[in-house]
N, CA, C and O atoms as a GROMACS GRO file, in nm:
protein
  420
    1UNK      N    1   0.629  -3.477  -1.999
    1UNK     CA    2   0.626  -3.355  -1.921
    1UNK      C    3   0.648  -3.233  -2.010
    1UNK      O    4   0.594  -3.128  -1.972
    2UNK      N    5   0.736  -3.231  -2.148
    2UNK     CA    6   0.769  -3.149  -2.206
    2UNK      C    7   0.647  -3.104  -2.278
    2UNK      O    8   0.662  -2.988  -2.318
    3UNK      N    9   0.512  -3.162  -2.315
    3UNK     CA   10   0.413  -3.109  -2.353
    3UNK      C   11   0.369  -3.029  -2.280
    3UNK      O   12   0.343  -2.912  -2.311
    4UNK      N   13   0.347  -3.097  -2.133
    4UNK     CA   14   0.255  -3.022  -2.042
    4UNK      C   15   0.323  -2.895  -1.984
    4UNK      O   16   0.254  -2.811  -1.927
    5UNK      N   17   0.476  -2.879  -2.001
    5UNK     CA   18   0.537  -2.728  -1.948
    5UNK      C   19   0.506  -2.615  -2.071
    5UNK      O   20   0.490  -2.495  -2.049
    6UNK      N   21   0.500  -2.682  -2.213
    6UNK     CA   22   0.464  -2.622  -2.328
    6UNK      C   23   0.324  -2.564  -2.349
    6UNK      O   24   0.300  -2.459  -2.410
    7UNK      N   25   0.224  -2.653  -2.285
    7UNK     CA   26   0.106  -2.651  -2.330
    7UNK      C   27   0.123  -2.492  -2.175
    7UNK      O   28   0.136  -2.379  -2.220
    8UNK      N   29   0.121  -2.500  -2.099
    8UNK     CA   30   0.133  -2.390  -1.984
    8UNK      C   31   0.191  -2.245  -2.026
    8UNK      O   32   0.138  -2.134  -2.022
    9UNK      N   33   0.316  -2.287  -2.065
    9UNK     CA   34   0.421  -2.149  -2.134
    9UNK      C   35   0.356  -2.104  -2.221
    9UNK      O   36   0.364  -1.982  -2.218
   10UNK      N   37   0.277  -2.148  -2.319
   10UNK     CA   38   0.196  -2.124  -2.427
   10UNK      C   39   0.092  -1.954  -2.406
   10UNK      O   40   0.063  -1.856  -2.473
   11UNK      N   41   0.066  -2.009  -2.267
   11UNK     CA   42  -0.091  -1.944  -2.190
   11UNK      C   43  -0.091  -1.810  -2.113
   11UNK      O   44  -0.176  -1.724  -2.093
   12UNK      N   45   0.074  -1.833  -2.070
   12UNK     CA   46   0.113  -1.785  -1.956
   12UNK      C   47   0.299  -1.823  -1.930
   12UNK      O   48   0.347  -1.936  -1.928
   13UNK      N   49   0.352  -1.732  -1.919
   13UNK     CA   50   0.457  -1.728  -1.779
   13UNK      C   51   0.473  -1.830  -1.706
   13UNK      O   52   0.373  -1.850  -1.637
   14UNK      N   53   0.567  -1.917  -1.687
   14UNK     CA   54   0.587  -1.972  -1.574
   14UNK      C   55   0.702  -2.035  -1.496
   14UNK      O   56   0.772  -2.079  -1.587
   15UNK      N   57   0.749  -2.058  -1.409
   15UNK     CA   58   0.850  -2.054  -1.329
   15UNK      C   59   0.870  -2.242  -1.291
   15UNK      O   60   0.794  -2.338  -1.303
   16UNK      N   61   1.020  -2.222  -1.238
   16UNK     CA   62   1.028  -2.408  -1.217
   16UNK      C   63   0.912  -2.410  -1.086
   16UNK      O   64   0.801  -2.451  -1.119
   17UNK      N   65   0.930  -2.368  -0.941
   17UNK     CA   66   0.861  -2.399  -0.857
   17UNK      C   67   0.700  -2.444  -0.890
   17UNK      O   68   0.639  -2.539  -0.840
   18UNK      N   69   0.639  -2.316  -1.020
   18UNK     CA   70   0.447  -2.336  -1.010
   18UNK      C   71   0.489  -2.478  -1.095
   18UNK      O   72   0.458  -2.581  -1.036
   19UNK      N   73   0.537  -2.490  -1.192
   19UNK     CA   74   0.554  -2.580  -1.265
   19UNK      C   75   0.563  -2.762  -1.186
   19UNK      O   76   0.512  -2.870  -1.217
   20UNK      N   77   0.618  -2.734  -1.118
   20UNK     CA   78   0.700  -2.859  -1.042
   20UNK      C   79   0.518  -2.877  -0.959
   20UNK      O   80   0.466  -2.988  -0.972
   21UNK      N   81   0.454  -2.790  -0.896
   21UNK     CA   82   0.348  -2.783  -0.800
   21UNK      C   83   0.214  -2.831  -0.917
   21UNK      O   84   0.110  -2.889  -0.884
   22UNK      N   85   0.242  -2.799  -1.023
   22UNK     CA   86   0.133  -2.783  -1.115
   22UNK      C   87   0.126  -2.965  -1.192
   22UNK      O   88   0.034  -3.037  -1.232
   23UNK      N   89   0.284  -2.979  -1.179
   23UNK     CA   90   0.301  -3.140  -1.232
   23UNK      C   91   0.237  -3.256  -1.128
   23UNK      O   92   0.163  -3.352  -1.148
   24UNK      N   93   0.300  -3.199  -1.002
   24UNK     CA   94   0.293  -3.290  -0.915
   24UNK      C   95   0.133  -3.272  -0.881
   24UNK      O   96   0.110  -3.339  -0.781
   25UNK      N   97  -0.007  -3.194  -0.936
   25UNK     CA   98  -0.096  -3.244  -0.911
   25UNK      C   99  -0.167  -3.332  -0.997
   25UNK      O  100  -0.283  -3.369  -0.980
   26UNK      N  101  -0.068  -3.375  -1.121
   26UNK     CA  102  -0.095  -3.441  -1.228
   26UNK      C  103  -0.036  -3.565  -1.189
   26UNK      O  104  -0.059  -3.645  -1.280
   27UNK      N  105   0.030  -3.622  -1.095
   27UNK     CA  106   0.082  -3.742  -1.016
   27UNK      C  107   0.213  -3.750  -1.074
   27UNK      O  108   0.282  -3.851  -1.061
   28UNK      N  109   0.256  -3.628  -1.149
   28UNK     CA  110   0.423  -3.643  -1.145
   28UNK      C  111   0.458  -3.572  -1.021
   28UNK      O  112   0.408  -3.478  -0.960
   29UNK      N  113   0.614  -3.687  -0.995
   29UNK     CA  114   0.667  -3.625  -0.859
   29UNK      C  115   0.795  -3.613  -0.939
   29UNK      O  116   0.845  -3.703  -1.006
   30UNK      N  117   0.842  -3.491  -0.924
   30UNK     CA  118   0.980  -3.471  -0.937
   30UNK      C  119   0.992  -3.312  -0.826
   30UNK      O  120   0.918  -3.238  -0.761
   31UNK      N  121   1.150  -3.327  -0.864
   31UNK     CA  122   1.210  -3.202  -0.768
   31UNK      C  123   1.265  -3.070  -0.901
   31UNK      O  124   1.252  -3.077  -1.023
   32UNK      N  125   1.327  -2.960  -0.817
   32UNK     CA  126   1.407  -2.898  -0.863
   32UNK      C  127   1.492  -2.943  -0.930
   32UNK      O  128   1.528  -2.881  -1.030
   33UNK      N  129   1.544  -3.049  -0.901
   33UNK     CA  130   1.691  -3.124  -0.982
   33UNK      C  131   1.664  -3.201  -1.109
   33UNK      O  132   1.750  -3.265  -1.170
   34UNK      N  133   1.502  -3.186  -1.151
   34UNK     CA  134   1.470  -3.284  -1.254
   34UNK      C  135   1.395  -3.146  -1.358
   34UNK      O  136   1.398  -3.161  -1.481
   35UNK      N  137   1.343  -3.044  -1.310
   35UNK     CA  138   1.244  -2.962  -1.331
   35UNK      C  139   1.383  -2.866  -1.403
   35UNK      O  140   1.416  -2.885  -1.520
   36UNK      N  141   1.438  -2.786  -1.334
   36UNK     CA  142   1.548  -2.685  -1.392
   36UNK      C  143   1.586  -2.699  -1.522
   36UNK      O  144   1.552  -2.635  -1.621
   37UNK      N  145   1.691  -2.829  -1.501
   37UNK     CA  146   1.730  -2.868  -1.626
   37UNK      C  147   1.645  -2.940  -1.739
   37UNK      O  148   1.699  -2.942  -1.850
   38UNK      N  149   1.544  -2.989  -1.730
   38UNK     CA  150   1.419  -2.970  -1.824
   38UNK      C  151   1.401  -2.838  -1.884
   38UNK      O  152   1.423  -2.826  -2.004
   39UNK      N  153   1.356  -2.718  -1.801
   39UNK     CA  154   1.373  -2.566  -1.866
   39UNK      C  155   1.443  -2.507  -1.936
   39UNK      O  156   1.414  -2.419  -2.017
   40UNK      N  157   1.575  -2.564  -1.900
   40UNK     CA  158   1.686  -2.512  -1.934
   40UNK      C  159   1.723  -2.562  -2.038
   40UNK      O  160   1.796  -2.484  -2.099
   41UNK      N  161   1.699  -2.708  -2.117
   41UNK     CA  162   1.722  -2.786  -2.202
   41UNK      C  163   1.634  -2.732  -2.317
   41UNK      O  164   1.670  -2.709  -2.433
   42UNK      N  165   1.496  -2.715  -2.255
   42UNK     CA  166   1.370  -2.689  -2.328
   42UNK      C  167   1.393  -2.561  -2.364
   42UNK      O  168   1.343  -2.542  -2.475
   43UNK      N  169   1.451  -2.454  -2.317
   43UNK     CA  170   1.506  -2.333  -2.350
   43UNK      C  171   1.656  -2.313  -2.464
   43UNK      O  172   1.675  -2.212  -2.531
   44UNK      N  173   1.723  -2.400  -2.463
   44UNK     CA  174   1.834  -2.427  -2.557
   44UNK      C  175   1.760  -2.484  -2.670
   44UNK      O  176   1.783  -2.433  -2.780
   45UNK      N  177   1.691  -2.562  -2.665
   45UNK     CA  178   1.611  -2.624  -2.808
   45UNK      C  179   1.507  -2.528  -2.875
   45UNK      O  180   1.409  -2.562  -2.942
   46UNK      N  181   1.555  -2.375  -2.839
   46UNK     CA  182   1.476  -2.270  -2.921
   46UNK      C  183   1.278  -2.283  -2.840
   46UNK      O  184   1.198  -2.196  -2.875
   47UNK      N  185   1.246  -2.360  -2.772
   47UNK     CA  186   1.116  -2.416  -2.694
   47UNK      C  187   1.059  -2.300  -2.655
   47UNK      O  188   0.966  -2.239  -2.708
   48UNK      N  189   1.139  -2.266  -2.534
   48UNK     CA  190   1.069  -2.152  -2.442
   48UNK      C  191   1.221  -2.010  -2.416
   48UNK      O  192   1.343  -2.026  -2.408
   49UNK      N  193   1.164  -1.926  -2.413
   49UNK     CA  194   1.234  -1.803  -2.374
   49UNK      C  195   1.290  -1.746  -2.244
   49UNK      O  196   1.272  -1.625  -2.251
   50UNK      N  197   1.326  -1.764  -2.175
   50UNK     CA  198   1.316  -1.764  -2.052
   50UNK      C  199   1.411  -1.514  -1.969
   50UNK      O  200   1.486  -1.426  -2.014
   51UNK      N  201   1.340  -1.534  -1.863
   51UNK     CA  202   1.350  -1.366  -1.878
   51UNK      C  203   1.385  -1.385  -1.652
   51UNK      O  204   1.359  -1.478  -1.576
   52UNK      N  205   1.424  -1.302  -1.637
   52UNK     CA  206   1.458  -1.274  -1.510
   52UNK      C  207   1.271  -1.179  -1.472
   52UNK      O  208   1.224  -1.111  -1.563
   53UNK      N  209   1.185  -1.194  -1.322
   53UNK     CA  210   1.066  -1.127  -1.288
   53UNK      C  211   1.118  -1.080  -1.122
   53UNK      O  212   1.161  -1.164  -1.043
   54UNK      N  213   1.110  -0.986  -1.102
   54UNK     CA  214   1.117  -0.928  -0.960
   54UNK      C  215   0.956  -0.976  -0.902
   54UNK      O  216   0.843  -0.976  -0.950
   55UNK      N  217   1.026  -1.021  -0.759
   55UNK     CA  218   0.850  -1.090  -0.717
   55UNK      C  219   0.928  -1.091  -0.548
   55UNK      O  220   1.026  -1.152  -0.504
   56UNK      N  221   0.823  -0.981  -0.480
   56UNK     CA  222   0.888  -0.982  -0.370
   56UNK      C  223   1.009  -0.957  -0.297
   56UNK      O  224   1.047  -1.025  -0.202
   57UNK      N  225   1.070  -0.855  -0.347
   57UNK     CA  226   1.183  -0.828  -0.326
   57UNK      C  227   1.290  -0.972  -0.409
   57UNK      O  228   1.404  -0.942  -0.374
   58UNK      N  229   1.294  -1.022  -0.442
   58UNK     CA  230   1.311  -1.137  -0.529
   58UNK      C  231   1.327  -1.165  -0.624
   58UNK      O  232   1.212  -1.184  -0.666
   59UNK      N  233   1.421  -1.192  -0.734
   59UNK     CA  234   1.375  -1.192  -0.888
   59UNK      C  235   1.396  -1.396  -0.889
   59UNK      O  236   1.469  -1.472  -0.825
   60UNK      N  237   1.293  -1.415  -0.993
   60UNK     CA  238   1.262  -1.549  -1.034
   60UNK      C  239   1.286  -1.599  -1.206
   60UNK      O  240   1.261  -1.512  -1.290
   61UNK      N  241   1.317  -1.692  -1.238
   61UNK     CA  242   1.294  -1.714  -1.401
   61UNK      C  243   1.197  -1.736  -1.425
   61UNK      O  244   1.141  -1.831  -1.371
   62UNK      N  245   1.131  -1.656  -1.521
   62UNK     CA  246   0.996  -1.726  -1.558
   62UNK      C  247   1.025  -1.732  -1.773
   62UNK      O  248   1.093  -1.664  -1.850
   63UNK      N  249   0.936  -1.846  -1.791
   63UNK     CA  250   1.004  -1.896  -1.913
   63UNK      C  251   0.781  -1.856  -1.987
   63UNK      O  252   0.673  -1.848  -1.928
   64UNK      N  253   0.824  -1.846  -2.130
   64UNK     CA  254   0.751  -1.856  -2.221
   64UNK      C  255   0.793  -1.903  -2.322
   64UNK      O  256   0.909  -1.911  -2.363
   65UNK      N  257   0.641  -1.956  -2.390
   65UNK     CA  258   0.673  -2.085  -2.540
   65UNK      C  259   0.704  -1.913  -2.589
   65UNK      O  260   0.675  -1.800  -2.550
   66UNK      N  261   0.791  -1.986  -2.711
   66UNK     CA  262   0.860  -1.954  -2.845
   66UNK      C  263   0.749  -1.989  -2.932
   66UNK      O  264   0.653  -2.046  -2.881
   67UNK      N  265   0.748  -1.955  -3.088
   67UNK     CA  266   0.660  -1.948  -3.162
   67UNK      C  267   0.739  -2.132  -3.197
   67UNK      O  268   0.660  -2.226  -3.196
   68UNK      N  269   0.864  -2.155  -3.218
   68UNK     CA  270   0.914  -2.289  -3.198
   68UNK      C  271   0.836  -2.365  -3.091
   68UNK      O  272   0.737  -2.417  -3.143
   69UNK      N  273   0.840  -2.382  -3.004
   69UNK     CA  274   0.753  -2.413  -2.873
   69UNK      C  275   0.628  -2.443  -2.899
   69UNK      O  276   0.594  -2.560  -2.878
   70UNK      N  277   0.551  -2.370  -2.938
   70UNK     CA  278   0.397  -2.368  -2.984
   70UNK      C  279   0.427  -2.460  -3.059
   70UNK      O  280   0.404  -2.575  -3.020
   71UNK      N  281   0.507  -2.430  -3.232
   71UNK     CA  282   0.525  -2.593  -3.317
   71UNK      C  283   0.540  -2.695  -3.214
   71UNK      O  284   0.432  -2.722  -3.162
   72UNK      N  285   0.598  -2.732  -3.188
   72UNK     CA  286   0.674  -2.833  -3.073
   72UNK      C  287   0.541  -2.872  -3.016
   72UNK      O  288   0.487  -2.972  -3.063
   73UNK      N  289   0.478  -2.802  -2.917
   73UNK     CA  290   0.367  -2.834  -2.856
   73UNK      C  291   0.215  -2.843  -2.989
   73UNK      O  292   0.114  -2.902  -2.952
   74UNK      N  293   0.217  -2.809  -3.070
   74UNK     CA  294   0.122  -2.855  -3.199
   74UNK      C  295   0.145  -3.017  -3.230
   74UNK      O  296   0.051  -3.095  -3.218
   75UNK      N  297   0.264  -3.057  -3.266
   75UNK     CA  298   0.318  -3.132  -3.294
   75UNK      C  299   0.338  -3.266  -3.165
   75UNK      O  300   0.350  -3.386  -3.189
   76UNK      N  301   0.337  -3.209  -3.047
   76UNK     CA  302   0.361  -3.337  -2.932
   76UNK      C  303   0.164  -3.322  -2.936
   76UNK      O  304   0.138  -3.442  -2.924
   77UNK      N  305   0.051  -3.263  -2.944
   77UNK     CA  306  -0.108  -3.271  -2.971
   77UNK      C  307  -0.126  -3.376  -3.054
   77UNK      O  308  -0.194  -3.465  -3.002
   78UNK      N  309  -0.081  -3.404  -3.188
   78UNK     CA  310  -0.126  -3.465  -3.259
   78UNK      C  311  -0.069  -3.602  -3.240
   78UNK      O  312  -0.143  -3.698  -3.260
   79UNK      N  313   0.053  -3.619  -3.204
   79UNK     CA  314   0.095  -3.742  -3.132
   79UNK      C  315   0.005  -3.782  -3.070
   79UNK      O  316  -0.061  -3.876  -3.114
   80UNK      N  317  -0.028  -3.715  -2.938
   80UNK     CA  318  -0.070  -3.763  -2.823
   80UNK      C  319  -0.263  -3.824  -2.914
   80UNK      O  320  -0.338  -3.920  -2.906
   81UNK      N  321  -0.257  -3.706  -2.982
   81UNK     CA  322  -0.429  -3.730  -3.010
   81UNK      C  323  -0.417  -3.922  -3.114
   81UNK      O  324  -0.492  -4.018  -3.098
   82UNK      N  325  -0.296  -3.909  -3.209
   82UNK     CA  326  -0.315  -4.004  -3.229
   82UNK      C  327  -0.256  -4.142  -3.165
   82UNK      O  328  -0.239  -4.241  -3.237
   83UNK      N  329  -0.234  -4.143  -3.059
   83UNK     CA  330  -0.190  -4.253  -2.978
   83UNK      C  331  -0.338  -4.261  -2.915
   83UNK      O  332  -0.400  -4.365  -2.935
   84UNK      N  333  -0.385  -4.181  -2.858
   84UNK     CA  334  -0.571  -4.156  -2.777
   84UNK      C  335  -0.604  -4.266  -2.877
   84UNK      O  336  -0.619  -4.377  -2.826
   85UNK      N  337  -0.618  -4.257  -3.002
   85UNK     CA  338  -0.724  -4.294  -3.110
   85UNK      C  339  -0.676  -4.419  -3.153
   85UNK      O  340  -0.742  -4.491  -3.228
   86UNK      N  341  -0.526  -4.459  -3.093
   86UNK     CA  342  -0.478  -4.600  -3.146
   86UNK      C  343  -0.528  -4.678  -2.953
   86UNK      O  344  -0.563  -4.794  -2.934
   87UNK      N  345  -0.520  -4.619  -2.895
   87UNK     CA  346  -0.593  -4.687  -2.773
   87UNK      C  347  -0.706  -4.687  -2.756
   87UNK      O  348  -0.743  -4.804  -2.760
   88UNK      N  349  -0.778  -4.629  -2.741
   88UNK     CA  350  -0.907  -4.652  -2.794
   88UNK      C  351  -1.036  -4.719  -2.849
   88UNK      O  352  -1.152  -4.729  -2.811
   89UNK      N  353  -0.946  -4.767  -2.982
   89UNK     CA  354  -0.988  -4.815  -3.095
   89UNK      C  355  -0.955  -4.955  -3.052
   89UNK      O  356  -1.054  -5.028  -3.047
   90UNK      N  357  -0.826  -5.018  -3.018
   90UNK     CA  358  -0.817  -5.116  -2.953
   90UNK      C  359  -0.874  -5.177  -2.884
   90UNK      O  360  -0.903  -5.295  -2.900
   91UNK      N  361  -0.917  -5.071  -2.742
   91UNK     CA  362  -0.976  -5.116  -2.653
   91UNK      C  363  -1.160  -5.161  -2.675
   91UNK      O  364  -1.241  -5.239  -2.626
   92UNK      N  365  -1.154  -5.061  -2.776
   92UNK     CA  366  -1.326  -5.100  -2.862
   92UNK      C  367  -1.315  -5.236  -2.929
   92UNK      O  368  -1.394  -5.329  -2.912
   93UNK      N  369  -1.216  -5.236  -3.002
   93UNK     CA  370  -1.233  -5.383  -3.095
   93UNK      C  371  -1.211  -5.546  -2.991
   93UNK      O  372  -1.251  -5.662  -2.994
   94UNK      N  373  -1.118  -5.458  -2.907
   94UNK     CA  374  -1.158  -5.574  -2.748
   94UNK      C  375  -1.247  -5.641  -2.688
   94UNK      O  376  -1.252  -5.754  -2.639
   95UNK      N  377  -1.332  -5.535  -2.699
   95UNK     CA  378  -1.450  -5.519  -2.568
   95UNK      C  379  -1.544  -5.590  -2.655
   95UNK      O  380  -1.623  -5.666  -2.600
   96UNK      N  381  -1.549  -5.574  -2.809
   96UNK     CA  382  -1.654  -5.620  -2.928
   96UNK      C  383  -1.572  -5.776  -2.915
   96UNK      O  384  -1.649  -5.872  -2.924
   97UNK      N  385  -1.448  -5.804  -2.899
   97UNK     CA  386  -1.452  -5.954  -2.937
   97UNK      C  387  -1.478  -6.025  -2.820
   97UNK      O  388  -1.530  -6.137  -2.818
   98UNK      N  389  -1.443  -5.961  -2.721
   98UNK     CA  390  -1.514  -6.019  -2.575
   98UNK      C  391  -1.632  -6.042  -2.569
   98UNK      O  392  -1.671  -6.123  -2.485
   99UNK      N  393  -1.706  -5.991  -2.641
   99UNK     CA  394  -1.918  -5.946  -2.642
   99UNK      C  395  -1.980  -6.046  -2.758
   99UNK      O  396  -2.095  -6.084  -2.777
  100UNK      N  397  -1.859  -6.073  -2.829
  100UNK     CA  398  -1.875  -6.210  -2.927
  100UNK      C  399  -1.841  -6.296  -2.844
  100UNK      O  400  -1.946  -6.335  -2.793
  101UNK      N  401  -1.767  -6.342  -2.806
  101UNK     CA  402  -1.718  -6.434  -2.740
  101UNK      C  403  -1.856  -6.490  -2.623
  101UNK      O  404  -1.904  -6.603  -2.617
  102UNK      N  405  -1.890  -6.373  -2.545
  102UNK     CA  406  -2.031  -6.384  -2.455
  102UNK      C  407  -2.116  -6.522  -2.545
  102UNK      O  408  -2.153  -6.634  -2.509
  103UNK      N  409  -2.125  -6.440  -2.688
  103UNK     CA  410  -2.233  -6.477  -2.718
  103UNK      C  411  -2.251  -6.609  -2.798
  103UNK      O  412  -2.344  -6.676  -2.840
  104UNK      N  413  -2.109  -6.613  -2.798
  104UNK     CA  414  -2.085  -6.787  -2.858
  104UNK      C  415  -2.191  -6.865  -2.747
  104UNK      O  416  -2.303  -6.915  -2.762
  105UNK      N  417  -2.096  -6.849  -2.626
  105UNK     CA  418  -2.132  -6.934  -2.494
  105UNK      C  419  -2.239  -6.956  -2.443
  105UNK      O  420  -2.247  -7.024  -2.341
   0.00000   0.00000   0.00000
C-alpha cells in the first residue's frame, strides 16, 4: 500500500478518506484505523509532508511525497518491476515445459 499512497502523493495532494476510497477500488479494504497511521508513519519516515487544507468550512490533512518519498517510491518501482520479471519469466519457462511435455505424448 505504501507504494501506491507514494506513487499518488507524488502527483498530487492527498488526504486519508480519497486515499482509503482510491485503495479500496484496487480491492484493498481497510478503514481509517489502518489508513491514518500508515500516513502518519509514512510521514515520520521523512516519506510524505503532510499540511492542514480548509475544504468547506472544514480543514483536512492532506499529505505530499517528499523528495525522500519519490526515492522511496523509485526504489519500491524497481522492486516491484523486478519481482513482475521474476514471475513472469517463471511462468514462461512453465508454460514451455508443459508444451514439451504435450509433445512427448
Amino acid at each position: 500500500m505504501r507504494p501506491h499512497v507514494l506513487h499518488h502523493a507524488s502527483r498530487e495532494p492527498v488526504f486519508g478518506l480519497g486515499m482509503i476510497q482510491e485503495l479500496n477500488r484496487h480491492g484493498y479494504k481497510l478503514g481509517p484505523g489502518t489508513m491514518y497511521p500508515l500516513l502518519q508513519g509514512m510521514e515520520k519516515r521523512g516519506w510524505l509532508k503532510s499540511s492542514k487544507q480548509k475544504v468547506s468550512q472544514r480543514s483536512r490533512r492532506v499529505y505530499v511525497a517528499t523528495h525522500a518519498g519519490r526515492q522511496a517510491l523509485k526504489t519500491g518501482q524497481e522492486r516491484v518491476r523486478e519481482l513482475f520479471e521474476e514471475i513472469t519469466a517463471d511462468a514462461v519457462t512453465s508454460n514451455a515445459s508443459l508444451n514439451g511435455c504435450r509433445h512427448i505424448m
